[in-house]
C-alpha positions in Angstrom: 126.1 143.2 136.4 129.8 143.1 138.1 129.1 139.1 138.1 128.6 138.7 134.1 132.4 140.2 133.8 133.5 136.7 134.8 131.3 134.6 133.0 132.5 136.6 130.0 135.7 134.9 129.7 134.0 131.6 131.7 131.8 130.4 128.9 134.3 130.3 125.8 137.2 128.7 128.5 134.3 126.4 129.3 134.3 125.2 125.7 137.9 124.9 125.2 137.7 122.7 128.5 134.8 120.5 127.3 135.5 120.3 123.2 139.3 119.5 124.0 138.8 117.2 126.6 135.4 115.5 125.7 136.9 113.4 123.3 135.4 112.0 119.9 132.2 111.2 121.5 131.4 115.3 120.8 132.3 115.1 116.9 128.7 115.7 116.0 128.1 118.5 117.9 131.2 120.6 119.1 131.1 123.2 116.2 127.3 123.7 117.4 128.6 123.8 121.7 132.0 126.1 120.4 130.1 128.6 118.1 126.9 128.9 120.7 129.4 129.6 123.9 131.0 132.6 121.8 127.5 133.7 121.2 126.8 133.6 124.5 130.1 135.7 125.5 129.1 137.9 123.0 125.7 138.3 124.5 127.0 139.0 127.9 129.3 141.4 126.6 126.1 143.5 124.9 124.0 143.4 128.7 127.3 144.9 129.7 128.0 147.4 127.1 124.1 148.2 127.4 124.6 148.4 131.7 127.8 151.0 130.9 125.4 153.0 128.7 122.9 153.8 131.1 125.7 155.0 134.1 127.1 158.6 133.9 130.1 159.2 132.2 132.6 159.5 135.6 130.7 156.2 136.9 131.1 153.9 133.8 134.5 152.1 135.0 134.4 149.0 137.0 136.5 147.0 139.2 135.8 143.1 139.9 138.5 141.4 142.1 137.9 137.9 141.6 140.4 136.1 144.4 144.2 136.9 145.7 146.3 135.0 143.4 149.4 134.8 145.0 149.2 136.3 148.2 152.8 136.2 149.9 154.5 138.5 151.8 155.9 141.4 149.9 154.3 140.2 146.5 150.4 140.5 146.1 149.4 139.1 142.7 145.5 139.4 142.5 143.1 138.3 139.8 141.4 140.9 139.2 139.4 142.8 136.0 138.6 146.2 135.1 135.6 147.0 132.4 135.6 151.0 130.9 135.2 151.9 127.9 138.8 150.6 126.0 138.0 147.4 127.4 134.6 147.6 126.7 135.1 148.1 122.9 137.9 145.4 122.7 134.8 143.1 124.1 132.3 143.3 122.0 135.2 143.0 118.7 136.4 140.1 119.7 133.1 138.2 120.9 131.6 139.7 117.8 133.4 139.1 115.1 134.9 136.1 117.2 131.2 134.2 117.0 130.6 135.6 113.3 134.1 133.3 112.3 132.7 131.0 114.3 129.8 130.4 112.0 131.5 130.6 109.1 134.1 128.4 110.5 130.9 125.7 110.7 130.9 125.5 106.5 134.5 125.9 105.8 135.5 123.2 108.4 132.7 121.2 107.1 134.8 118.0 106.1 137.7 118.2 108.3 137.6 115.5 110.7 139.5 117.3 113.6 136.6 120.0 113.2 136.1 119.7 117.1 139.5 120.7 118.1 139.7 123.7 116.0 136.6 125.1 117.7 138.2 124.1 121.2 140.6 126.2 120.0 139.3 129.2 118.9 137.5 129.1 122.3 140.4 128.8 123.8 141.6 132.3 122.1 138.6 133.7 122.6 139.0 133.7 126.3 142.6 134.0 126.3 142.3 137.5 124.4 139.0 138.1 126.8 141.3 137.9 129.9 143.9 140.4 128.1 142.0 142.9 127.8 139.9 142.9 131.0 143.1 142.3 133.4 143.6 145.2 135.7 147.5 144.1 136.0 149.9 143.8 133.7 150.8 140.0 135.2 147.3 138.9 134.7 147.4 140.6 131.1 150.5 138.9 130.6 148.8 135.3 131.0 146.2 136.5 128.5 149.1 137.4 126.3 150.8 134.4 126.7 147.6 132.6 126.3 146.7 134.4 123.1 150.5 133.2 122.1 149.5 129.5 122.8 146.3 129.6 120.6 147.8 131.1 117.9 150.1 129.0 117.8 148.0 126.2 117.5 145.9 127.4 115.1 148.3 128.1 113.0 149.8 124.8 112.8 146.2 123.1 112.9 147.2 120.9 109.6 150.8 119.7 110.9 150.7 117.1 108.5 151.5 120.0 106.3 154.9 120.8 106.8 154.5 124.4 105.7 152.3 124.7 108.6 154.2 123.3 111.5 157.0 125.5 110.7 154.9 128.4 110.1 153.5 127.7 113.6 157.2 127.3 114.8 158.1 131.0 113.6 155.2 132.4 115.0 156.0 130.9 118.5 159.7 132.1 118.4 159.3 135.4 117.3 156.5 136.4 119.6 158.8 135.1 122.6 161.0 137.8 121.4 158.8 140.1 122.2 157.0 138.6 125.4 160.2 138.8 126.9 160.0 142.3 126.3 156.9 142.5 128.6 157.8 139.8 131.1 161.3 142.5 131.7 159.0 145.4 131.9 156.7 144.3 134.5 159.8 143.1 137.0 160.9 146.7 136.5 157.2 147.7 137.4 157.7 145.7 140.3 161.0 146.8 141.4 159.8 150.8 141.0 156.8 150.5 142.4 156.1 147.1 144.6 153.3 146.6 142.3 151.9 145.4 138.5 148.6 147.0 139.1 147.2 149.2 136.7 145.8 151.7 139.7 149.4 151.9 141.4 151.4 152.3 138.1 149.6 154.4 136.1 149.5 156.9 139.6 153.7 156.6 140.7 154.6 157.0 136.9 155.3 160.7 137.1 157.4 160.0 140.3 160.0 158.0 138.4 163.4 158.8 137.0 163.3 159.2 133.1 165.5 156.1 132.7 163.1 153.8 134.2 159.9 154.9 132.7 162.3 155.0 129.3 163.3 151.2 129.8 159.5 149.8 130.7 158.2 152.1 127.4 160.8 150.5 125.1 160.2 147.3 126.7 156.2 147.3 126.3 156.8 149.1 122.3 159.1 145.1 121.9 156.0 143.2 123.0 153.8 145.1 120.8 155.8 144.7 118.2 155.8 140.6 118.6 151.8 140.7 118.9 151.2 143.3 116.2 153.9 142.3 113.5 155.5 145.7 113.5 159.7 145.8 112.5 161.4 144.2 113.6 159.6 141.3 114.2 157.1 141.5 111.5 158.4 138.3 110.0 156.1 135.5 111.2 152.7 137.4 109.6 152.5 136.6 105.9 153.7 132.7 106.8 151.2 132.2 109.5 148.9 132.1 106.6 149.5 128.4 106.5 146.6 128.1 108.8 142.9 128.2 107.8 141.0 130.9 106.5 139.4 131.5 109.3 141.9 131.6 111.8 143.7 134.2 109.5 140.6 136.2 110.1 140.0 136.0 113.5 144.0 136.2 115.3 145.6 137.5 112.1 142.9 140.4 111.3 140.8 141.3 114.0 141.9 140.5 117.6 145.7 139.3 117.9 147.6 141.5 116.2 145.8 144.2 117.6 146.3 143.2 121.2 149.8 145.5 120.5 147.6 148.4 120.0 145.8 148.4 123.2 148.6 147.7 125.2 150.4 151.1 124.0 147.1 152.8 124.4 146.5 151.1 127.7 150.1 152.1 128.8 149.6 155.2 127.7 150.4 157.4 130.9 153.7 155.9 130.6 154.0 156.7 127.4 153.1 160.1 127.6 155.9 160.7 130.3 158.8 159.8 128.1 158.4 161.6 124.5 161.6 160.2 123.3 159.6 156.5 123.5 156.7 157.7 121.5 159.0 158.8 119.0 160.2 155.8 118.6 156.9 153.8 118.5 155.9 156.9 115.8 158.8 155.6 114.0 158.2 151.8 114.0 154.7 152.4 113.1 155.6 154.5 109.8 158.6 152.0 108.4 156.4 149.3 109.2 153.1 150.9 107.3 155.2 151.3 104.6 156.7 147.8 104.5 153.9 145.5 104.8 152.3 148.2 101.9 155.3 147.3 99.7 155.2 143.5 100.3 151.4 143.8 100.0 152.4 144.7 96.3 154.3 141.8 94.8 152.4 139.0 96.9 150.3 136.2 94.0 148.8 134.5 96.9 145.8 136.6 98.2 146.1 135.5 101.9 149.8 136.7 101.5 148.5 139.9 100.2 146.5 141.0 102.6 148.8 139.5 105.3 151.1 142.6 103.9 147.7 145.0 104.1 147.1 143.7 107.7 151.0 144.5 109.0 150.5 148.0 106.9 147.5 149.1 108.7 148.4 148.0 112.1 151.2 150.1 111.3 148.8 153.2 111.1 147.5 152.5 114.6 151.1 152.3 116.0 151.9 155.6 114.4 148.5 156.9 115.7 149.2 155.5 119.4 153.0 157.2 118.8 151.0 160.3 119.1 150.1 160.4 122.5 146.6 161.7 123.2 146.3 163.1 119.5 145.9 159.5 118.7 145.0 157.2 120.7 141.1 157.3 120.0 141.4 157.2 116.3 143.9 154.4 116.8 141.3 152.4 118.2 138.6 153.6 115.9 140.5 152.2 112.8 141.6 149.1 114.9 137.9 148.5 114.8 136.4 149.8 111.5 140.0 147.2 110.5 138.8 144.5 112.5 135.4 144.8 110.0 136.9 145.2 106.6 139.7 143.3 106.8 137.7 139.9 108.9 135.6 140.6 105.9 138.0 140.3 103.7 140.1 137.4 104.9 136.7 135.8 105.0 136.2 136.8 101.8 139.5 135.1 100.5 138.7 131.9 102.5 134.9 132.0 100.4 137.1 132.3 97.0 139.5 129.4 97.7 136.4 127.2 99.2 135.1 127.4 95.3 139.0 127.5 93.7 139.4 123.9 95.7 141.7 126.1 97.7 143.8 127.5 94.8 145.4 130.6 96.5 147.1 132.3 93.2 145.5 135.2 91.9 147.0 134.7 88.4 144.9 131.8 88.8 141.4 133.4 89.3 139.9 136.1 87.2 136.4 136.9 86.2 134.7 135.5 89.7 132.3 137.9 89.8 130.2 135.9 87.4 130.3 132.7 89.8 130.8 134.3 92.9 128.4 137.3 93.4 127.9 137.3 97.0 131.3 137.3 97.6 131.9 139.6 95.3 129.9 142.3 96.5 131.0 141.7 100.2 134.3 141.5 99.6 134.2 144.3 97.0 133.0 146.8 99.8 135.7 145.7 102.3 137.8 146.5 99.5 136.1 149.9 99.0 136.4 150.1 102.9 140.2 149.7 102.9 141.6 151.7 100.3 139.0 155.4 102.1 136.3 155.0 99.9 134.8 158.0 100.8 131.7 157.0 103.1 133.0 154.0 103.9 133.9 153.4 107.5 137.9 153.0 106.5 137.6 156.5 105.1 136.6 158.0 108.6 139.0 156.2 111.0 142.0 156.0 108.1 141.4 159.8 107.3 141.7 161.1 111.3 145.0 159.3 111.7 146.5 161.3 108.7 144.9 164.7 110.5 146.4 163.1 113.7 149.6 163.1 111.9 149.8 166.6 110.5 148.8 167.7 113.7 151.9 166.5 115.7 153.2 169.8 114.1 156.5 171.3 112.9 159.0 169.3 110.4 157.8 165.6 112.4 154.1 166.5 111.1 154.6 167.2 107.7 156.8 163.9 107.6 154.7 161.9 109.1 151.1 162.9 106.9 153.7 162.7 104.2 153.9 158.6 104.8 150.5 158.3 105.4 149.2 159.8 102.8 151.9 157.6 100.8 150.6 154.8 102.5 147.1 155.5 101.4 148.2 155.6 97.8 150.4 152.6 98.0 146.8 150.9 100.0 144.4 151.9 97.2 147.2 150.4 94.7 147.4 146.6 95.8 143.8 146.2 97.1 142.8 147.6 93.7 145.5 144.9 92.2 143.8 141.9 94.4 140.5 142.8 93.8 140.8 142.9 89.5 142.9 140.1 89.9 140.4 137.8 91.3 137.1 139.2 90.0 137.5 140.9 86.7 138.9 140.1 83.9 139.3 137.2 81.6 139.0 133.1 83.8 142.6 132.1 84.3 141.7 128.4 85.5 141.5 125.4 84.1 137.6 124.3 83.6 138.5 120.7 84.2 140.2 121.2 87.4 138.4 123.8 89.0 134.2 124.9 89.2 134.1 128.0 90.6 131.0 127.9 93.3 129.6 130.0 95.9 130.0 129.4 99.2 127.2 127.9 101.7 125.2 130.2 103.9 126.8 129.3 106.9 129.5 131.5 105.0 128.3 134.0 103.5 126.3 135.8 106.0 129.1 136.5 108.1 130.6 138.1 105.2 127.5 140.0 104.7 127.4 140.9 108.5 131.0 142.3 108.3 129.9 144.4 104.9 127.3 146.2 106.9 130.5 147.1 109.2 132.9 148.1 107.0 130.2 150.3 105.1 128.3 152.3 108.2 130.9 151.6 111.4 133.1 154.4 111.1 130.4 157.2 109.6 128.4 156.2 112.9 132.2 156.8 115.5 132.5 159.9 113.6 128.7 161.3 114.4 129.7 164.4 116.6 132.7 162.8 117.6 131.2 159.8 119.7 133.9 157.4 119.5 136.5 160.1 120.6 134.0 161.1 123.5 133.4 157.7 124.4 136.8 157.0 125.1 138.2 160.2 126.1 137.7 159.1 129.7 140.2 156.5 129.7 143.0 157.6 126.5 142.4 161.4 127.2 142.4 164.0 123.8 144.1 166.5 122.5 143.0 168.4 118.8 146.8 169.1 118.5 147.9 171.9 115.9 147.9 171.1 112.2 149.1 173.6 110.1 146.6 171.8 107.0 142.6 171.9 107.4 140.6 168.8 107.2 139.2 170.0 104.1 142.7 169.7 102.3 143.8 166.6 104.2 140.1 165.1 102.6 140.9 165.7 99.0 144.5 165.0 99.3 143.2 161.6 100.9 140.6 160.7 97.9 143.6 162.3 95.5 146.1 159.4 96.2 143.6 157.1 96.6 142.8 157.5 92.8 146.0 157.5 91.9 146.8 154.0 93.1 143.3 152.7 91.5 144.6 154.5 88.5 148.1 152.8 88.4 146.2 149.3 89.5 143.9 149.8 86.7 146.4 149.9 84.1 148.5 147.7 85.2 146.0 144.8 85.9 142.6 146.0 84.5 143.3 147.3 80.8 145.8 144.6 80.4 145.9 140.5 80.4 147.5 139.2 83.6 149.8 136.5 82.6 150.1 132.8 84.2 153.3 133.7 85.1 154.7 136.7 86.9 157.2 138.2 84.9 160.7 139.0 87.0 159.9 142.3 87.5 162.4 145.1 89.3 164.8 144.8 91.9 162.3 146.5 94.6 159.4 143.6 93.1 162.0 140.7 93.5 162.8 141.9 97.1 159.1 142.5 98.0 157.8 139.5 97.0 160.9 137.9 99.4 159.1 140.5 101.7 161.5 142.5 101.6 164.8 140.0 102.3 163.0 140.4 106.1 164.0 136.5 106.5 167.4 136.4 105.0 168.0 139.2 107.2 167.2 137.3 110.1 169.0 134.2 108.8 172.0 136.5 108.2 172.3 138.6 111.2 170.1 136.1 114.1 170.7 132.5 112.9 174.1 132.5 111.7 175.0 135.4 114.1 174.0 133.0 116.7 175.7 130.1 115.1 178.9 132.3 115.2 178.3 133.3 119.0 177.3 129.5 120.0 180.6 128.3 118.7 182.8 130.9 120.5 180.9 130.3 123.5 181.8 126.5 122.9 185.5 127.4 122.2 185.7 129.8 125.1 184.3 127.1 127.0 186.5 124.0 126.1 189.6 125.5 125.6 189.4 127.7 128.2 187.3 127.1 131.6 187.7 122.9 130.3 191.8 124.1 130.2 191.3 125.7 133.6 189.3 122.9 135.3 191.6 120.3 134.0 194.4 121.7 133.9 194.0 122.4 137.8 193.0 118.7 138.2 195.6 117.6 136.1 198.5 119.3 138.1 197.1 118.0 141.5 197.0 114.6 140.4 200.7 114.6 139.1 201.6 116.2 142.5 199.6 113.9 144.4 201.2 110.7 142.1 204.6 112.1 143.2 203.7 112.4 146.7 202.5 109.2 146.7 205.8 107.7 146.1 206.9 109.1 149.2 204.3 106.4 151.2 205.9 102.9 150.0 204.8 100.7 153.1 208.3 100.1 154.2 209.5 100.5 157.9 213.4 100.9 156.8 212.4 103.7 154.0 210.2 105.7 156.9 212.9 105.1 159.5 216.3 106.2 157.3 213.4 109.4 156.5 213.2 109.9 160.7 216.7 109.7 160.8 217.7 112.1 158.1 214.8 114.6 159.6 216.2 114.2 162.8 219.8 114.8 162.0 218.6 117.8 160.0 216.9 119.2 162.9 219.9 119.0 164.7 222.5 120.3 162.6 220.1 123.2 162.4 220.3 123.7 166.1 224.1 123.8 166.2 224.3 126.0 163.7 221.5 128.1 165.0 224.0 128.4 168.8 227.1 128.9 166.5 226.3 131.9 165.5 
């Protein structure tokens, strides 16, 4: 079974190969080739899950090395994968969901003539995030990282001939280099510590080095996650990378990608555990940032934008969660999952209402869809249900644990901390319940000659339904005698922790915010007409729907900050190493022009020169015996 770990990632990298370099001739059938070799992975990665199954619990890790990468003389670099149960879990999401986006991508792509490269593409992701999370070294995780970097980025800018696109593609790319450098510096420290990127070697020398190291490779790998996850500070690229189709929102932007910051805390986690002022700070990013994408998730008209903000918000609860050492680690990954249903479900969902709005993305444009749309209605109504803890509902299991995880860091930090997440929950249940009566209920907002609202093709809609069944029963099955936690306890480790609140209280206190945003939703959006027009709103609404002033902050402080540095550096640099370097040449070349007047070509000058060194010389001698 050790053999199918490599044709895991073989078969989707096989189809980027063929459907990217095949040319036109595989029009016809690439969608078909691209969506069957992500079956295929996902397949694999089922015989696998069901060979792990059936070993005991200390046996279920396994280690393939492939071939020596770069095999030189004081640097080993090897190719090499490990499969346990975090890994294991991250496989069957991503080929999972992966093939189900796959299919739908089929009907939504239907008329786009460059349908073959966007399936090379998302096969190309599919092995690049494959390779990620299977790497059993952080420099052959970095190539999936910087792989997953590359498809993104193409994805996202798939219609360049929308210039929207192309420069939302551009801001992805940037911003995520900000935080790959971030990884790229932490592994040379690895290296410098230890002589080694391996998983094996690190994770067993971690305890043997100086606070200030492990402090610098924690902060480090927290920068990258927060590139890959959109956490703050570099959060920004998120909501515009919704330039790029539906489907790619739902696959990179939902379930897999932004995530891949998540497993690398957890994966890191020994080194996180060894420096509690880090996880702190990752604790930290993850509650400003649940709140901000919640905020932003308010004010947003465009329902891809919307749940862009949801998506930042709730990746922000798994940061928090991760922040929490071995209190949270499992229920980070739980929700990651039970997220990777819902919210694929949802974006899918969106991507169903704009194929029958002729890709109308304004909400104040929609209204009363259930009618026209009642498959994706329903679907994306429990996704919705899913989301905001619907009690039952697999969001309220995983959501629900991290809030006890939070309470149960204990003292004044626990009671802050459930604080924001219960806010967060509130602030959750308040803008899905906003999208969801803004598209479905109410009175039609369109115009009938424009726009005939449809349903989408089956090729659509049963991956939606698929994803339903997931966000209804996923997390009620993790949560069966804690089987999620046990299953990866082996690998993230777990701790109960000591919450001063039951799980009784932290229950109703959940379902109690949770109607309270519905409620304040409701009135806002369900007992009253939404107008055409969004009316100017508060100070915090302008801001939010800016998202928060997050880009004229970086305009302010980054671009023109650099602006300001770049022309002092060229200042610096012409007036004063130019002044230095030609100055220097300047005042040897007027010596050398004077010197040069001493060389004329003329025997009587050089001779009245020997005479009048020679009678130097010897009044110098006679002065010299004189005295």
């Amino acid at each position: 079974m050790e053999n199918l770990i490599a044709l895991l990632i073989a078969a989707p990298l096989l189809g980027a190969a063929v459907l990217l370099c095949g040319g036109r001739r595989l029009d016809a059938v690439g969608h078909w080739l691209g969506t069957l070799l992500a079956a295929v992975s996902f397949g694999l990665g089922v015989a696998l899950f069901a060979d792990m199954l059936g070993r005991s619990t200390d046996s279920r890790a396994v280690h393939k090395h492939l071939f020596s990468w770069v095999p030189v003389e004081g640097f080993q670099a090897d190719v090499g994968f490990q499969l346990d149960q975090l890994s294991m879990t991250f496989i069957l999401l991503i080929t999972g969901v992966g093939t189900l986006i796959h299919i739908y991508s089929i009907g939504y792509m239907e008329h786009d003539e460059n349908r073959r490269r966007f399936f090379g593409y998302l096969n190309l992701f599919l092995a690049a995030m494959l390779l990620l999370v299977l790497a059993d070294n952080y420099l052959l995780l970095y190539v999936g990282w910087e792989g997953v970097g590359l498809a993104s980025y193409l994805l996202i800018g798939f219609w360049q001939h929308k210039p929207s696109a192309a420069t939302a593609a551009k801001k992805a790319f940037l911003v995520n280099r900000v935080g790959d450098m971030g990884l790229s510096i932490a592994i040379m420290v690895m290296f410098t510590t230890w002589g080694s990127f391996a998983f094996s070697t690190v994770f067993n020398e971690v305890g043997e080095t100086g606070d200030g190291r492990n402090t610098a490779i924690g902060l480090m790998l927290l920068l990258a996650a927060c590139g890959k996850s959109a956490q703050v500070p570099l959060q920004s690229w998120l909501g515009d990378a919704m330039e790029g189709p539906t489907p790619v929102s739902a696959l990179i932007h939902a379930a897999t990608m932004v995530t891949a910051g998540v497993y690398l805390i957890t994966r890191s986690g020994v080194i996180f555990n060894a420096v509690p002022d880090v996880q702190t700070v990752v604790v930290i990013v993850g509650a400003v940032t649940l709140l901000f994408g919640a905020i932003v998730g308010c004010a947003k008209d465009d329902i891809k934008k919307a749940l862009a903000g949801s998506t930042m918000s709730q990746i922000g609860y798994m940061i928090l969660a991760t922040g929490l050492g071995p209190i949270g680690y499992a229920f980070a990954i739980m929700h990651l999952v039970t997220h990777g249903f819902f919210k694929a479900g949802l974006f899918l969902g969106a991507g169903s209402v704009m194929h029958g709005m002729n890709d109308e993305v304004d909400m104040r444009r929609y209204g009363g869809l259930r009618k026209y749309m009642p498959v994706t209605f329903v679907t994306f109504g429990l996704g919705y249900l899913a989301i905001i803890g619907f009690p039952g509902l697999s969001g309220f299991w995983s959501k629900d644990k991290i809030i006890e995880a939070a309470f149960a860091k204990g003292g004044t930090e626990g009671w802050i901390l459930g604080a924001v997440t219960l806010l967060g929950a509130a602030i959750t249940a308040y803008y899905m319940t906003r999208v969801m009566l803004m598209t479905f209920f109410g009175e039609k907002r369109w115009n009938e000659d424009e726009v005939h609202p449809h349903e989408s093709p089956s090729t659509m809609t049963i991956p939606m339904i698929v994803l339903a069944f997931g966000s209804v029963l996923a997390g009620g099955l993790f949560s069966i005698n804690e089987s999620f936690v046990k299953w990866l306890e082996p690998v993230t480790s777990f701790s109960h922790g000591d919450s001063p609140v039951s799980e009784g209280v932290v229950t109703a206190s959940t379902v109690a915010v949770l109607l309270v945003g519905v409620g304040l939703a409701w009135a806002q959006y369900g007992r009253r007409p939404v107008p055409a027009v969004a009316p100017r709103g508060s100070l915090l609404t302008r801001a939010a729907r800016r998202d928060l002033l997050q880009d004229d902050f970086n305009h302010v402080v980054l671009v023109r900050g650099g602006e300001h540095l770049t022309r002092s550096l060229v200042y610096v640099d012409h007036t004063l190493v130019d002044g230095v370097v030609n100055g220097t040449a300047a005042g040897f070349g007027g010596l050398s022009g004077r010197l040069r007047k001493l060389q004329n070509g003329f025997a009587r000058s050089y001779a009245v020169s020997m005479f009048g060194g020679a009678a130097v010389l010897i009044a110098a001698t006679l002065l010299m015996r004189a005295v």
